[in-house]
N, C-alpha and C positions, 0 to 999 in steps of 0.2 A: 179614722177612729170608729170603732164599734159603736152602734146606738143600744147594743149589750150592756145592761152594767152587771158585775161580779157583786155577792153578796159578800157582807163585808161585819167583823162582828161575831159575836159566840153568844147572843142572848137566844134564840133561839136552836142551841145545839146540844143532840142527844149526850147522855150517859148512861152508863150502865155497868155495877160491880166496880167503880172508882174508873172505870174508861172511858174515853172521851169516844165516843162512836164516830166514824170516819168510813167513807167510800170512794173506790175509785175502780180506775178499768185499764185493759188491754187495749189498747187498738191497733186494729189488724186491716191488713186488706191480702188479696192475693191478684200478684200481676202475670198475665198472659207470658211465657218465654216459649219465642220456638228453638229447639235445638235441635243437630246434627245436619246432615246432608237431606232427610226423609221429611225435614220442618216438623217433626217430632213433639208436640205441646207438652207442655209441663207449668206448675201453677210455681211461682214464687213468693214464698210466705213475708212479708214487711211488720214490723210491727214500730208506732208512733213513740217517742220519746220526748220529753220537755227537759229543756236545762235553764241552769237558774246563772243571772250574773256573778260572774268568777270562779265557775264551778266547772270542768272539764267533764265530769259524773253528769247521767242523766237519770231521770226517776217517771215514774206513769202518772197520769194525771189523778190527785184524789185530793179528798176532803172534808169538811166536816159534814156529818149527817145530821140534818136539822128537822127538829119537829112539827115540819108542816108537809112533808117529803116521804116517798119511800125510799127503800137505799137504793133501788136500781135507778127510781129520779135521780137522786141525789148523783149517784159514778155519772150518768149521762149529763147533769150540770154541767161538774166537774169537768168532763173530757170537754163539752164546747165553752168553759170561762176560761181553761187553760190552756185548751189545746187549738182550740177553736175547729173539732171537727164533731160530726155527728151522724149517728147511724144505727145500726139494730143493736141491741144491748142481749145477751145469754141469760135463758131467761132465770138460772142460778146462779150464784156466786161462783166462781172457780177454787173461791179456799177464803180461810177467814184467818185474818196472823193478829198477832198481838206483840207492838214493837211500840219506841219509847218514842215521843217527839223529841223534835232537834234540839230544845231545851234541854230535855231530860236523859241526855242520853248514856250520861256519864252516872246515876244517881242508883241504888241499890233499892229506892224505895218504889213502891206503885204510884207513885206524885208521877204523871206526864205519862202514863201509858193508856196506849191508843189500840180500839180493836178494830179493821180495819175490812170490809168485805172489798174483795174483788172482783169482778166482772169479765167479761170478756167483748168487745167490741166491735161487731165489721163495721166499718168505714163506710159510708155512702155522701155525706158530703164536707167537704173540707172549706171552710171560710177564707176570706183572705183577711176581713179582720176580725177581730173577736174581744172580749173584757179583758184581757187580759196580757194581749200581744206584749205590751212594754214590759213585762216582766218574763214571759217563757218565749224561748225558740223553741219551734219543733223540728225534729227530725224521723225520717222513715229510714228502719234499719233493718237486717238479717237478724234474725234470732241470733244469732252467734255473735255478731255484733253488742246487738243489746245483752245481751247477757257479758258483756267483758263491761261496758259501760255502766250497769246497776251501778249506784249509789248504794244499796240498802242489799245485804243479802237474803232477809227477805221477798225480795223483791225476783232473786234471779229465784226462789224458791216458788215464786206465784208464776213465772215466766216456764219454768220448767211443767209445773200444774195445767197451764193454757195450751203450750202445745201437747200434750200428752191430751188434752179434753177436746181438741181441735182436732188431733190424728183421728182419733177414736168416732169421733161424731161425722167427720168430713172424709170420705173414702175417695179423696183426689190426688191425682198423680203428681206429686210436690219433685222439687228441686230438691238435690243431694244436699245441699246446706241450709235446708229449712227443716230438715229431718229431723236434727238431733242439736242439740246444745252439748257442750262440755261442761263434766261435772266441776270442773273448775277452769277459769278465764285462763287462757295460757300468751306468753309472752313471746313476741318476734323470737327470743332464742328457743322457745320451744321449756321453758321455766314456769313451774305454777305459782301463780300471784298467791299472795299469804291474804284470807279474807278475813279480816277483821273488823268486822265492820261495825262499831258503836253503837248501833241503831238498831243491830239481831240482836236477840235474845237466848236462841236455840234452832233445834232442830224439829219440822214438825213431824208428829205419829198421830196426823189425823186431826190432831187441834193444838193449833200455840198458844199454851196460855204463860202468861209473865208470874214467877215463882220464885222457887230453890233455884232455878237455874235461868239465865239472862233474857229468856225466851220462850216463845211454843208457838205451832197453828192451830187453828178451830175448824178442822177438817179439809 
């Protein structure tokens, strides 16, 4: 058992504009592969996933932002009480969404919406326990993976945001399926999953904010 303990409790956590403030992160590593006949190097992009009991769906570590914290503490809590790993944090946000918690996901009103900064994560140490083991497994996936496994479609939307800020900043010779995501999950027949996912609200143009329509992101 971890000598971590998880903060636990909402007396001291942000609002702002009826939203509950919330952070969390990417984590990412990149693993060594040689290929072809010439041992030819190429990096392979992973990135970390937590899944919760009876749930097949997986989600990125995050949580409430509390007033004694900045929000880039706060996502790096978050990834080591959840995920139990820890490492260099991006030093901006990747995107800011605004989506409803698992209570409110069903409701029309701004009661339960949450705005949420993301992060972006490299990996440098992974725990073997941590605050929070008895409740998340973690796993290390292909983008293309995690991105069929999102829980939240905002999520594959901050997934899509990371690695496009990953290409861009990291001019490294990446594997052919770390490149790209699909703009939607596809199925063994080669069929697009219908995503409706409770917990979007929309689509974002820069920023999601929750309104007229079920969603937005904040850049």
């Amino acid at each position: 058992m971890s000598s971590l303990r998880a903060r636990t409790g909402r007396h001291r956590q942000r609002y702002k504009d009826h939203f509950r403030l919330v952070a969390g992160c990417i984590p990412y590593k990149l693993e060594q592969n040689v290929v072809g006949s010439h041992s030819n190097s190429e990096k392979k992009l992973l990135v970390l996933m937590i899944s919760t009991p009876g749930r097949d769906d997986l989600v990125f570590p995050k949580g409430g932002w509390e007033d004694d914290e900045t929000k880039d503490e706060a996502a790096s809590r978050e990834a080591l009480e959840e995920a139990g790993v820890k490492g260099t944090l991006s030093e901006n946000p990747i995107g800011v969404w605004e989506f409803r918690s698992k209570s409110k996901q069903n409701s029309s009103s701004l009661e339960g919406g949450c705005r949420g900064y993301m992060f972006a994560l490299k990996v440098t140490e992974e725990l073997d326990s941590w605050p929070e083991k008895d409740k998340y497994d973690r796993k290390w996936l292909t983008t293309e993976e995690a991105y069929e496994f999102c829980r939240y479609d905002w999520m594959r939307e901050a997934l899509g945001r990371f690695l496009a800020t990953l290409s861009a900043e990291s001019p490294i010779r990446m594997s052919e399926e770390s490149k790209e995501i699909p703009l939607r999950p596809v199925t063994d027949a080669g069929e697009e999953l219908q995503m409706s996912s409770p917990g979007y609200f929309g689509k974002p143009s820069g920023v999601q904010h929750l309104g007229n329509t079920c969603c937005k992101c904040v850049v």
